[in-house]
N, C-alpha and C positions, 0 to 999 in steps of 0.2 A: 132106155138108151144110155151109154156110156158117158159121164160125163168128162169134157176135156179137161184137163191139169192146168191147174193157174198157182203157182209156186211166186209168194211173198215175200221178200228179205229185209231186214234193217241187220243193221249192226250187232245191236244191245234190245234185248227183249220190250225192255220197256217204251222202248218206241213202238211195238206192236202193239204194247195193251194201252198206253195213255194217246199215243197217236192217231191209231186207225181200230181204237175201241170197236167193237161191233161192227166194223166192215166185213172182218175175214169172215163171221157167220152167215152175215149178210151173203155174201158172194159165195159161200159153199150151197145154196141153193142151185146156183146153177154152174157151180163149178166140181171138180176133186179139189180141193184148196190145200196147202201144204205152208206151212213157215219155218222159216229157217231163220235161227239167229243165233248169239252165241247165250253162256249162261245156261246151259241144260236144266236147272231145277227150275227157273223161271220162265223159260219158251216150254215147259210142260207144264205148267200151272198156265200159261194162253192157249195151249192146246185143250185142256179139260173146259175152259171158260168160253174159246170160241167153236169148240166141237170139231174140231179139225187136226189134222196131222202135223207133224213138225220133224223139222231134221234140225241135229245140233250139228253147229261149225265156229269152233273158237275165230272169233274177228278182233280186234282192239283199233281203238278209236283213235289210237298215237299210228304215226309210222313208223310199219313194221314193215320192212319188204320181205325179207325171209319167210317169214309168219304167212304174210299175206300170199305172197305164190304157191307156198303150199296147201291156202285157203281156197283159192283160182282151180288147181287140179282135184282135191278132194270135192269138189262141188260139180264139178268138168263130167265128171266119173258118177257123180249120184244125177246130172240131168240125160245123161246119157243115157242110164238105166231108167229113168222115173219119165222117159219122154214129155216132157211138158209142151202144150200149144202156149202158154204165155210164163215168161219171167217178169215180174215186176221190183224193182228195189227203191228201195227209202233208204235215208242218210251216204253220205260220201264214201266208206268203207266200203260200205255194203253194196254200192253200184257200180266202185271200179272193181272188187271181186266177182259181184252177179253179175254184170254187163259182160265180162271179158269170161267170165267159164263159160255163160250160156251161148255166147258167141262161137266157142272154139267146139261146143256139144252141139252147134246147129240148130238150136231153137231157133221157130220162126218169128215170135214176136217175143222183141225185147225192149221194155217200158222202164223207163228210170222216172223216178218225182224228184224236183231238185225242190227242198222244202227250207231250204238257206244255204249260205253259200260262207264257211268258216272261213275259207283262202282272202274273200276280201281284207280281213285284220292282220294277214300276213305281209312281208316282207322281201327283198332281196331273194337269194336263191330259193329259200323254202318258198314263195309266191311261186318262182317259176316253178319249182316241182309239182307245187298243187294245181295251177294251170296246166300243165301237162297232163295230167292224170284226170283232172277235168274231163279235158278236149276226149283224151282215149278213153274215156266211159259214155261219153255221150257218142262216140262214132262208133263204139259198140252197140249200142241203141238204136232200136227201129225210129222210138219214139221217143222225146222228151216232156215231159210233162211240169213244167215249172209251175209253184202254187199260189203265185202272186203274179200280176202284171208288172212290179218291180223289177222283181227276179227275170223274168222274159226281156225289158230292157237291158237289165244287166249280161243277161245271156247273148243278146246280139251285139252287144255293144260289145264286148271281149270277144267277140268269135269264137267262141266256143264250139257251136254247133252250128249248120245251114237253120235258115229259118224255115224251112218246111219240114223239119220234125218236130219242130217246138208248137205247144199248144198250152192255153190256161182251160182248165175244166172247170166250168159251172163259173161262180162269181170267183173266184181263188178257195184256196184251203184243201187240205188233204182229204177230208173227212167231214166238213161243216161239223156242226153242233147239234145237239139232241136239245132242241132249248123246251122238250118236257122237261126232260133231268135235269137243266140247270136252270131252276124257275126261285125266281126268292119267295113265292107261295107256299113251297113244299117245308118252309122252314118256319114256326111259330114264335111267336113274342116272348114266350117261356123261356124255346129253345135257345135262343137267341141269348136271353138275360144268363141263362146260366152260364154257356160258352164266353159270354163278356165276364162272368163272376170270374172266371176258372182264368181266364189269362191278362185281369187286373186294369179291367175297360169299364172305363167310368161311364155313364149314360151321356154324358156332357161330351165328352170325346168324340172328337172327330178322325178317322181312322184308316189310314191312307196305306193298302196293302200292296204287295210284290210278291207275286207267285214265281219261280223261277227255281233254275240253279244260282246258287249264290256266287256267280263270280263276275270278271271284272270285265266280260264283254258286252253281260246285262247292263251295263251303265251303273254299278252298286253303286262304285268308290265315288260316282256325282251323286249318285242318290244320297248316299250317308249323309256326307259332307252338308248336302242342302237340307236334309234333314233336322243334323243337328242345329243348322243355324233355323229354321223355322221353328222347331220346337223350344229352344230360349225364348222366343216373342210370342210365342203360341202354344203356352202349358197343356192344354187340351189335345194338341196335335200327338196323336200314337202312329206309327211303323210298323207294321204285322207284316213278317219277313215268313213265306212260305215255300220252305225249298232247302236241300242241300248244300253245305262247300261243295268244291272239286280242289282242292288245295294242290295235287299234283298235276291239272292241262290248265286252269284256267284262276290262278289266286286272289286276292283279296290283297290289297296293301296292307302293311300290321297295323297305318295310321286307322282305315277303317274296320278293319277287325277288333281294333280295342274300343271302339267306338260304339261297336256292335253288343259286345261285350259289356259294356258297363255304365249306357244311355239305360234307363229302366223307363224311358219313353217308345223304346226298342222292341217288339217283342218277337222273337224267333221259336217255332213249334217245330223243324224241320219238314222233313219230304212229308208229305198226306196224299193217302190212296184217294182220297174224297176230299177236292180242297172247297168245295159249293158250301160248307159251316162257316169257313175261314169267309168267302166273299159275302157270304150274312150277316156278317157283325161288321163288315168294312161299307165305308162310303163311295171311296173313290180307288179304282188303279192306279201305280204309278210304274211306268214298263220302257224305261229311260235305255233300252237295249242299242246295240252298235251295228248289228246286223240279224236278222230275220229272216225265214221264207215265208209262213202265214200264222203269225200267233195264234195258236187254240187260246191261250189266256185271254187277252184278249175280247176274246169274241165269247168264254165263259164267263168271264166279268160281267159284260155290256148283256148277257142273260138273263144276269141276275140282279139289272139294274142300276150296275155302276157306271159313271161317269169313267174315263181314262185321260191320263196324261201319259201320252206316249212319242217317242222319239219319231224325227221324220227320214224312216225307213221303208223297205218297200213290204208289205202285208200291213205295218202299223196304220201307215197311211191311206191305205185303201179302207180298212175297216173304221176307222177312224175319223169323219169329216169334221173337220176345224168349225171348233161352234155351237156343235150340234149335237154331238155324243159326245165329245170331247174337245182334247185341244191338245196340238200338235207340236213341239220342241225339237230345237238341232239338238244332232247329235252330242254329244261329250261334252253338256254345259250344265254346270251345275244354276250358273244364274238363271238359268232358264227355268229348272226342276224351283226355285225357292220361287220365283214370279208364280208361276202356275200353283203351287202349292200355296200361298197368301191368295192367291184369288178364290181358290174352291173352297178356303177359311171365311174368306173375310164378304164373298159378293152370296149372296143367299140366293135370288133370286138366278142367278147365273147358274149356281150349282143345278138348282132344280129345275131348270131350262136343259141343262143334258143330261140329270138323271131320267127325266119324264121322256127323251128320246131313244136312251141307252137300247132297251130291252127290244122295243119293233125294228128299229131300225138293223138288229143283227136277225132277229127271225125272218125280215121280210128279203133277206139276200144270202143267208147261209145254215138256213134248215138243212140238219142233215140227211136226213132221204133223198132230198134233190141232189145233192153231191155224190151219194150213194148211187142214184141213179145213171149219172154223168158218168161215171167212172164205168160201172157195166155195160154203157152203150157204146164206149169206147171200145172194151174189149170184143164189143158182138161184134162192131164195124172194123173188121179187121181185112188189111189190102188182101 
């Protein structure tokens, strides 16, 4: 029997391969499964890894309206011909172009994931543009799919969408977590020692990492700031910064770029295809961010048995309960980040109170098969 077309988009590739890892193989079981995204060398190296087809469609993650309409009818023109039963898109780019071609080709079922929501840190007229474009991606939309209960507040609460398209699958998250793969087991005390030799971590150290892009809606420029003031009272305290600038969408102030620069309590390794080494040699997360849809860090952290300090946003706060795996901060405080960071130094017994909850409490609510599974049962139960 022929299987039906289920055609997947983001943006930018690498939301395919670090976002929804192993899904699309997953789902070509019982689909034709197809991706689309821009970067042609990179969406054919997720084509070869998840055994599935791919269409290249240049996208960019700025606005681009010219680009992007021309984005709308070349896509219009490949669903047309490729008849797909389902469109699904990931990231904002990608859902007001796939929501609005697949719409205008007639597809029947059109699934958007809203996995954060950028326009809330906007302003004045660009807010209302991005609201706009919002609203008309999701009413292109059979279905919305938000990946936090957060996000679903926020979604009704700005009217974006009726509430009977919107839905959270499984406990939130795009994809849950493979918490075989991200197990602190599969990494040895050798391996460990050496990765500490190699990036100048002392045994004594205490070592408070940030997976991310390195910019300034993550919460850096509080992070630094608190950083450097706990690291003068607390020599042992090290920084393991894992992740890229974006110096042209989202900067770095030059105060905390020189800071970054020339703290040698600091240590920056850039982007890693495999950041589970990096959460091996660390103690605790710190994910001080402004806005969210469902951290995978996060919940790859608390894996591998780290404790987190994370801001109180919507995904942070769900996967997160105050206490217990972690501990919870406003947004845009750096006082906040140096409190929590002096307590996970200075109370021993406190640290190991949510290290020893970290790791069950994310398997027993967002294993990823279960989420795997959620998402295919959607698509069987189709109106």
């Amino acid at each position: 029997m022929k299987k039906p077309k289920l055609i997947r988009i983001t943006t930018v590739p690498i939301s395919l391969d670090k976002l929804l890892n192993g899904q699309l193989r997953y789902m070509s079981t019982f689909y034709n499964v197809i991706a689309v995204s821009s970067d042609k060398k990179y969406l054919d190296k997720i084509g070869e890894k998840e055994n599935i087809r791919t269409f290249h469609l240049e996208m960019s993650r700025k606005i681009t309206p010219i680009s992007d309409f021309i984005a709308v009818i070349k896509l219009s023109l490949f669903f047309r011909k490729e008849k797909p039963l389902i469109v699904h898109t990931h990231t904002p780019k990608a859902g007001i172009v796939g929501m609005l071609a697949s719409k205008l080709a007639g597809v029947p079922h059109r699934f958007h994931t809203v996995a954060g929501l950028p326009l809330l840190e906007s302003k004045g007229f660009k807010r209302k543009l991005l609201d706009f474009v919002e609203k008309l991606t999701y009413s292109c939309a059979t279905k919305v799919y938000p990946n936090s209960y957060g996000l679903l507040d926020i979604i009704t609460k700005n009217n974006y969408c009726p509430i009977s398209k919107l839905k959270v699958i499984a406990n939130g998250s795009s994809n849950g977590i493979d918490t075989a793969y991200f197990n602190q087991e599969l990494f040895s005390d050798a391996q460990n020692a050496k990765l500490k030799k190699q990036l100048n971590i002392e045994s004594e150290d205490f070592v408070f990492v940030f997976v991310g892009r390195l910019v300034a809606d993550k919460g850096m420029n509080e992070m630094i700031a608190a950083f450097k003031l706990v690291n003068e009272k607390y020599p042992n305290a090290k920084l393991l910064l894992v992740g890229d600038y974006e110096s042209d969408l989202d900067p770095l102030t030059s105060e905390t770029f020189a800071i970054i620069q020339n703290n040698k309590a600091i240590i920056t390794v850039g982007f890693q295809s495999d950041v589970r080494p990096y959460l091996a040699v660390s103690d605790a997360l710190v994910f001080p961010s402004y806005r969210e849809g469902f951290p995978n860090v996060v919940m790859q952290a608390g894996a591998m048995d780290l404790p987190a300090i994370v801001s109180n946003i919507n995904g942070c706060n769900e996967i997160i309960v105050e206490g217990q795996n972690g501990t919870i901060i406003p947004v845009k405080n750096t006082s906040a980040i140096i409190e929590k960071m002096e307590l996970l130094l200075t109370d021993a017994n406190y640290f190991k109170k949510l290290q020893s909850n970290a790791r069950q409490m994310i398997v027993s609510r967002y294993e990823q098969k279960v989420v795997w599974e959620a998402i295919l049962e959607e698509y069987r139960n189709l109106d």
